[in-house]
C-alpha positions as CSV (number, residue, x, y, z in Angstrom):
1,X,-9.3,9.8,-87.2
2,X,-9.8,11.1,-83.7
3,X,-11.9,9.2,-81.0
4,X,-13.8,12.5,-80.2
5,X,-13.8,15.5,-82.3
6,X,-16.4,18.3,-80.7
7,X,-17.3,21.6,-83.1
8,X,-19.2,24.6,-81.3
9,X,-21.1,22.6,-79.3
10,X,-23.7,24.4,-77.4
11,X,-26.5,23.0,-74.9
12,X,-28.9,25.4,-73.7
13,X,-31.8,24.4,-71.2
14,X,-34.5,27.6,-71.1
15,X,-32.4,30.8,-70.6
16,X,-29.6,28.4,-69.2
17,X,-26.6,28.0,-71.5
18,X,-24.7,25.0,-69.9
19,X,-22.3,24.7,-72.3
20,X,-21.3,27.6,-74.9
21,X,-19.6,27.1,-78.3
22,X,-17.3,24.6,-76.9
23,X,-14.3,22.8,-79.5
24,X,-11.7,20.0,-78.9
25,X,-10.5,16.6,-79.9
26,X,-9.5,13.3,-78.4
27,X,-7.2,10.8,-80.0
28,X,-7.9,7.1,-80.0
29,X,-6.2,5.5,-77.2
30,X,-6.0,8.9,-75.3
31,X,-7.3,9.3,-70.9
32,X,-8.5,12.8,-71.7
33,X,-9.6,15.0,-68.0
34,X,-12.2,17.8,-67.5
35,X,-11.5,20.0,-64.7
36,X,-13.8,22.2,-63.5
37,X,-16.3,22.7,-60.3
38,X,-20.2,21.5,-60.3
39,X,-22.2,23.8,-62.5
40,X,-19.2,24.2,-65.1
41,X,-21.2,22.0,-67.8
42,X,-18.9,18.9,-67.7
43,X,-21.8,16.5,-67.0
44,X,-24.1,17.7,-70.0
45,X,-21.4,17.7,-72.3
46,X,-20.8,14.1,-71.1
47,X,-24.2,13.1,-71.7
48,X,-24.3,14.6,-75.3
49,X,-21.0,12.6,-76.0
50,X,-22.8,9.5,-74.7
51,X,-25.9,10.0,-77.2
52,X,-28.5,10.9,-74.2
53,X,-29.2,14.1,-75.6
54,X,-29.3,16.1,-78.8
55,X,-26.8,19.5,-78.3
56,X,-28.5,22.9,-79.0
57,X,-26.3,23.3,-81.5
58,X,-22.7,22.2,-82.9
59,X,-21.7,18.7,-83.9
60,X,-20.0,15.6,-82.1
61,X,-18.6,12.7,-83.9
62,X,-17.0,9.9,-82.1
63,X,-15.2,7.5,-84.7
64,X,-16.5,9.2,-87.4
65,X,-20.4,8.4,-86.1
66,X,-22.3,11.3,-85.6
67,X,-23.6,11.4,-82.0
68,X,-27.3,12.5,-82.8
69,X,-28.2,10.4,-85.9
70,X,-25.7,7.4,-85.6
71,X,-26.7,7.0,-82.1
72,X,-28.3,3.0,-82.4
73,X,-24.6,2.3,-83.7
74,X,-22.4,4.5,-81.5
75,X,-24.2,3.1,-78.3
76,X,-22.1,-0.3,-78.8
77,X,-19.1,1.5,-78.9
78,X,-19.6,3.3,-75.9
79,X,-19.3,3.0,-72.4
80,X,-21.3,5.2,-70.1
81,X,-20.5,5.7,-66.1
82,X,-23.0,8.7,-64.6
83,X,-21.8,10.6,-61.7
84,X,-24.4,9.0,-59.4
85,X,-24.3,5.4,-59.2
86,X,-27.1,4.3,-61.3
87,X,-27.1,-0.1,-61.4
88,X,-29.9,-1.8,-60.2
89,X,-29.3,-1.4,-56.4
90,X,-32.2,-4.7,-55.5
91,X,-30.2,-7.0,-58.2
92,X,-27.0,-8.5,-57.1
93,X,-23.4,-7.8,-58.3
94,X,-23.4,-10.7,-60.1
95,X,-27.3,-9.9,-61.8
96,X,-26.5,-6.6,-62.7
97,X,-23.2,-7.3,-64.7
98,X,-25.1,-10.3,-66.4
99,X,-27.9,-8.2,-67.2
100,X,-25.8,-5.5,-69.0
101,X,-23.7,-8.1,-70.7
102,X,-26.9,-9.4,-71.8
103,X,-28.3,-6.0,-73.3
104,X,-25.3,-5.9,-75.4
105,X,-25.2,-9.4,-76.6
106,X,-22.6,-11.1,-75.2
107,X,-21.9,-12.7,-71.8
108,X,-19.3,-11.8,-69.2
109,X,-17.6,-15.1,-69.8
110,X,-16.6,-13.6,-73.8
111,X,-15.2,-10.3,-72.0
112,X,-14.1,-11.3,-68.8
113,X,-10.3,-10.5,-69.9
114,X,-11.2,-7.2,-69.9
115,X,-13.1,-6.7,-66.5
116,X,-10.8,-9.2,-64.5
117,X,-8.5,-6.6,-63.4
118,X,-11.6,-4.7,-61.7
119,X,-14.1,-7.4,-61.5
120,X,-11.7,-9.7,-59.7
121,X,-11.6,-7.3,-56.3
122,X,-15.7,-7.5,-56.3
123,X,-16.2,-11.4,-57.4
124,X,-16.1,-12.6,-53.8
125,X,-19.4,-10.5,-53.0
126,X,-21.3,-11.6,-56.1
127,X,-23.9,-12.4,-54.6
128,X,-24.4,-9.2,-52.6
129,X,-26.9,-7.0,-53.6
130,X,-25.7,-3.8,-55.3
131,X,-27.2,-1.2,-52.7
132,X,-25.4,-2.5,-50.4
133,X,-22.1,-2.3,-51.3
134,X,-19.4,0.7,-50.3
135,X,-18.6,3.5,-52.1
136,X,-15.4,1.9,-53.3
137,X,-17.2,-1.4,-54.5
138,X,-20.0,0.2,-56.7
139,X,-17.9,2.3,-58.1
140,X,-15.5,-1.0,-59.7
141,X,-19.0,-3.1,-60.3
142,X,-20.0,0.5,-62.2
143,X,-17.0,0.4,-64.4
144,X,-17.4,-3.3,-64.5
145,X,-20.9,-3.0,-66.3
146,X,-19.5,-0.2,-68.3
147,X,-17.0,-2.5,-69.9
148,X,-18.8,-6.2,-70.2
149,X,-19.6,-5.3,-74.2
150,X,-15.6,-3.8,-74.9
151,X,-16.4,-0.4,-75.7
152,X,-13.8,1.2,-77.8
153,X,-14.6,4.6,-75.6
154,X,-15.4,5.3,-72.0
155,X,-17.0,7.8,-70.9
156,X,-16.4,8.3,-66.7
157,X,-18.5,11.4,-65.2
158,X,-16.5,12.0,-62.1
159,X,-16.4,8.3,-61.3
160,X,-14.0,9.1,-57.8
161,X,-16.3,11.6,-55.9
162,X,-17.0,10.6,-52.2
163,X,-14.7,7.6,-52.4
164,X,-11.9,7.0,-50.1
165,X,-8.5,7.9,-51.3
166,X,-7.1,4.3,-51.3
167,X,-10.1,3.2,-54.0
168,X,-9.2,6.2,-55.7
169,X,-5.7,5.6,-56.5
170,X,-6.6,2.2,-57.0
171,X,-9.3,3.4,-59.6
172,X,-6.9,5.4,-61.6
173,X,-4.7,2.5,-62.0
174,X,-7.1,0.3,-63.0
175,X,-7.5,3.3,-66.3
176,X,-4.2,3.3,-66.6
177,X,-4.2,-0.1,-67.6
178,X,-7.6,0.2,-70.1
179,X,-6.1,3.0,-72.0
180,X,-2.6,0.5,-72.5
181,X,-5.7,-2.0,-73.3
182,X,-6.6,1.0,-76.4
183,X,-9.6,2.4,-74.9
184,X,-10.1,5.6,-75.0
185,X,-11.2,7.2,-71.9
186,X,-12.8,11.0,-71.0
187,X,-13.0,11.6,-67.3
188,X,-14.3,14.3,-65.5
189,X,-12.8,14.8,-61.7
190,X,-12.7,17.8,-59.2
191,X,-9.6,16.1,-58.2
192,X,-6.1,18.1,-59.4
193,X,-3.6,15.2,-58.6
194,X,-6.3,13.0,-60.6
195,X,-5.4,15.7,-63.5
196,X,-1.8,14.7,-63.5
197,X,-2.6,11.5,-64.4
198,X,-4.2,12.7,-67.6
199,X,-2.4,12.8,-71.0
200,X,-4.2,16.1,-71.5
201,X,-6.6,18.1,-69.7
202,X,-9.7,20.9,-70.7
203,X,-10.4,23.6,-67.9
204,X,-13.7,24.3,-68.4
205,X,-16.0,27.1,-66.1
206,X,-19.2,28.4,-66.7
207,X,-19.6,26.3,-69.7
208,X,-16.7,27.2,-71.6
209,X,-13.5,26.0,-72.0
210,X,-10.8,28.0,-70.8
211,X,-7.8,25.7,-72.1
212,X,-6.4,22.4,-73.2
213,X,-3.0,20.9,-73.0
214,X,-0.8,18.2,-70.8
215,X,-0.6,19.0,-67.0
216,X,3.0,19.6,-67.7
217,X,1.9,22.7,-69.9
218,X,-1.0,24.1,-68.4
219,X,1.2,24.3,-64.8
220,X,4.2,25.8,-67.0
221,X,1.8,28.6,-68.3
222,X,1.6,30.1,-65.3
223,X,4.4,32.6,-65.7
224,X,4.9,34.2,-62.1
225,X,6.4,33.2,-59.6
226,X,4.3,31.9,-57.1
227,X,5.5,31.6,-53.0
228,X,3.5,29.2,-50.1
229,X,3.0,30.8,-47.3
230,X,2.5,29.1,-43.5
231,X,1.5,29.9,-40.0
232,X,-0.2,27.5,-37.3
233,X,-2.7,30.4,-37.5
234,X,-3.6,29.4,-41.1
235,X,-7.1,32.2,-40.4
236,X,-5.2,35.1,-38.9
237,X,-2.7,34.3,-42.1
238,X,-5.3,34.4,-44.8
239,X,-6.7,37.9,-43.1
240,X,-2.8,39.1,-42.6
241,X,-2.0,38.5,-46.6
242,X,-5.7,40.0,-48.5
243,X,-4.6,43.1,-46.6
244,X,-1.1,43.5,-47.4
245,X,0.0,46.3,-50.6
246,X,2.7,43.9,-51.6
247,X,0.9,40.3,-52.3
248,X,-1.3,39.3,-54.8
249,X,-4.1,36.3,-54.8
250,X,-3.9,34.7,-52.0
251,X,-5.9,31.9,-51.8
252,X,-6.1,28.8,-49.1
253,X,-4.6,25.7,-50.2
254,X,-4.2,22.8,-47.9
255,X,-2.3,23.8,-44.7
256,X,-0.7,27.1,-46.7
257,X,-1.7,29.9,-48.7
258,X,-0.5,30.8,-51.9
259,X,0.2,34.2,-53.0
260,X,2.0,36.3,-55.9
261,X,4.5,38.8,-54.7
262,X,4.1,42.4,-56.6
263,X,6.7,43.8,-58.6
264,X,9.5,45.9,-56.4
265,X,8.6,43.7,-53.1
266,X,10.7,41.0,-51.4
267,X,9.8,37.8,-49.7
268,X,11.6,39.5,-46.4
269,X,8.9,42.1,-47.0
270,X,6.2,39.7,-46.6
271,X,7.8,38.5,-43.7
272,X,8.2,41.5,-42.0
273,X,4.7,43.1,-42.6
274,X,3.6,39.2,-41.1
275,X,5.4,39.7,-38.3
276,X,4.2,43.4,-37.4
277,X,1.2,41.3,-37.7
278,X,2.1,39.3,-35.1
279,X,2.3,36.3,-37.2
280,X,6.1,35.6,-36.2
281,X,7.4,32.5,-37.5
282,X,6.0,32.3,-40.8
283,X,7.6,30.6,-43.3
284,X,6.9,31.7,-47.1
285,X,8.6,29.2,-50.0
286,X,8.4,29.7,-53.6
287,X,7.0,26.3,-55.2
288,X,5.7,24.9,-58.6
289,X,2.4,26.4,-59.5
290,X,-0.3,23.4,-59.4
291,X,-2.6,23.3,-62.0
292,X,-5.3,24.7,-59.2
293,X,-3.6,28.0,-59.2
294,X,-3.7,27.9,-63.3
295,X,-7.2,27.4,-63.0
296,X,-7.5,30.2,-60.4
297,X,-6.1,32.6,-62.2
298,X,-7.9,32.1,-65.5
299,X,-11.2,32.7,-63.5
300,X,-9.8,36.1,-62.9
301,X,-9.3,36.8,-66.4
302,X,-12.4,35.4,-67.8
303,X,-14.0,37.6,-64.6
C-alpha cells in the first residue's frame, strides 16, 4: 500500500485551474520533493493532501483513507507544516508545543523521542514567546508541533524559505533522520540542491506535472551536452550569447551562464565570436546538467 496515491486530481478556484489532472504515488517511508516556482499549484495540492480542502475533482488516499470523507481519521496521521509560520506567535515555545500535543491527546513527555533531535536546539528558549523567535527557530518549533502526536506522514510546504543556509542544511538533516525514523515525508522547496536530497522528485508548473523520478534520472534526461560559460562581465556575457547563431538557451546561473552549443559549431567557436565581442578571456566548460536546466527546458516544451 502506498503512503500517497493521487488520481486526476484537479483543484479549480473560479476560472483558475491550480492544479490540472495531476497523478503520482508515494511509498511509505519515502522524502518525496516538489519542485516548481510560486504559482505552480504545489501549496493547494498540499493542502488537499492535508484534508483542508475538498479537490475539484480526482481522488487522494493516504494509507488507504480517503482524504475527503476519512478526513476525522487521517488528521491523526498527519502532520501539517504551512509555508507561513502559522503557531501562536503570543504563546511561548514551550505553550504552543503543549497545546498541540494536547489537541492530539498525548503530551510531549509520551513523544519526546521523536522531537528531541529538533526540539533539543530550541528547549533553552522555552519560555520565549513564539513571535519572537528567528527564522531558523520557528521553523524547528514548527516541525516540532508538527510531530508531538507521531504522525505516520508529513506534509512540509516549503518549510526552508527565507532561512539562512546553515538552518537549512541543518533542517534537511533533521528529515533525513525522520524518514530512517519511517515517516513519510512530501516537501515542497524552490531550492535544487534541497532536490538532491530527495529519493524522488515531481516537476510541476502551471499546475501540472511535468515529470517524476530520482534527481539522478531526471538530471540524466537531459540528453545534450550542456557547457558554462564565464566572464567578470557576467551582463555583457548574457547579451554576447542570446545573440550568437551558434548557442542555444542561455540562461544565468550563479556566476556563469549556461548554454547548448548547435549542431556543426565548436566551443572554439563560442570563444571566438566572444572575443570579437570583446569578451576576451572567457572560459566555457562542459558540466553536468543540474536538475534547474531539466526543468528549464521542459518549460520550453510544454511552451
Amino acid at each position: 500500500m502506498n503512503a500517497v496515491d493521487a488520481k486526476s486530481i484537479t483543484q479549480r478556484f473560479g476560472k483558475i485551474t491550480a492544479v490540472d489532472d495531476v497523478s503520482f504515488t508515494v511509498s511509505e517511508g519515502e522524502l518525496f520533493g516538489f519542485i516548481g516556482p510560486d504559482g505552480a499549484g504545489k501549496t493547494t495540492l498540499f493542502r488537499i493532501a492535508a484534508t483542508l480542502i475538498i479537490p475539484t475533482g480526482g481522488r487522494m488516499t493516504l494509507f488507504g483513507l480517503n482524504v475527503v470523507s476519512d478526513f476525522r481519521e487521517l488528521r491523526n496521521h498527519i502532520g501539517y507544516m504551512p509555508g507561513r509560520f502559522s503557531l501562536y506567535t503570543d504563546l511561548t515555545v514551550e505553550e504552543n508545543l503543549q497545546f498541540y500535543a494536547t489537541i492530539f491527546g498525548t503530551t510531549i513527555k509520551e513523544n519526546y523521542h521523536l522531537i528531541e533531535p529538533v526540539y533539543k536546539q530550541i528547549e533553552p528558549f522555552r519560555k520565549r514567546r513564539a513571535g519572537h523567535l528567528s527564522g531558523g527557530m520557528k521553523q524547528k518549533l514548527a516541525l516540532s508541533c508538527a510531530l508531538i502526536h507521531k504522525p505516520r506522514i508529513l506534509i512540509l510546504d516549503e518549510p526552508t524559505t527565507g532561512v539562512d543556509a546553515v538552518s537549512r542544511t541543518e533542517f534537511w538533516e533533521m528529515l533525513e533522520g525522520l524518514k530512517r525514523e519511517g515517516i513519510t515525508i512530501i516537501v515542497s522547496t524552490p531550492y535544487m540542491d534541497e532536490a538532491l536530497r530527495c529519493d524522488r522528485i515531481a516537476l510541476m508548473q502551471q499546475g501540472r506535472l511535468m515529470g517524476i523520478d530520482t534527481p539522478a534520472a531526471i538530471r540524466s534526461s537531459y540528453g545534450k551536452k550542456i557547457y558554462a560559460v564565464s566572464h567578470r562581465d557576467r551582463y555583457r556575457l548574457l547579451l554576447a550569447l542570446r545573440a550568437m547563431t551558434d548557442v542555444d538557451s542561455p540562461e544565468p546561473f550563479g556566476e556563469a551562464v549556461h548554454i547548448n552549443i548547435r549542431e556543426g559549431a565548436t566551443v572554439d567557436d563560442v570563444k571566438k565570436s566572444l572575443e570579437r565581442a570583446g569578451l576576451e578571456g572567457a572560459e566555457v566548460t562542459e558540466i553536468t546538467p543540474g536538475i534547474e536546466d531539466v526543468f528549464l527546458e521542459l518549460m520550453k516544451k510544454g511552451s
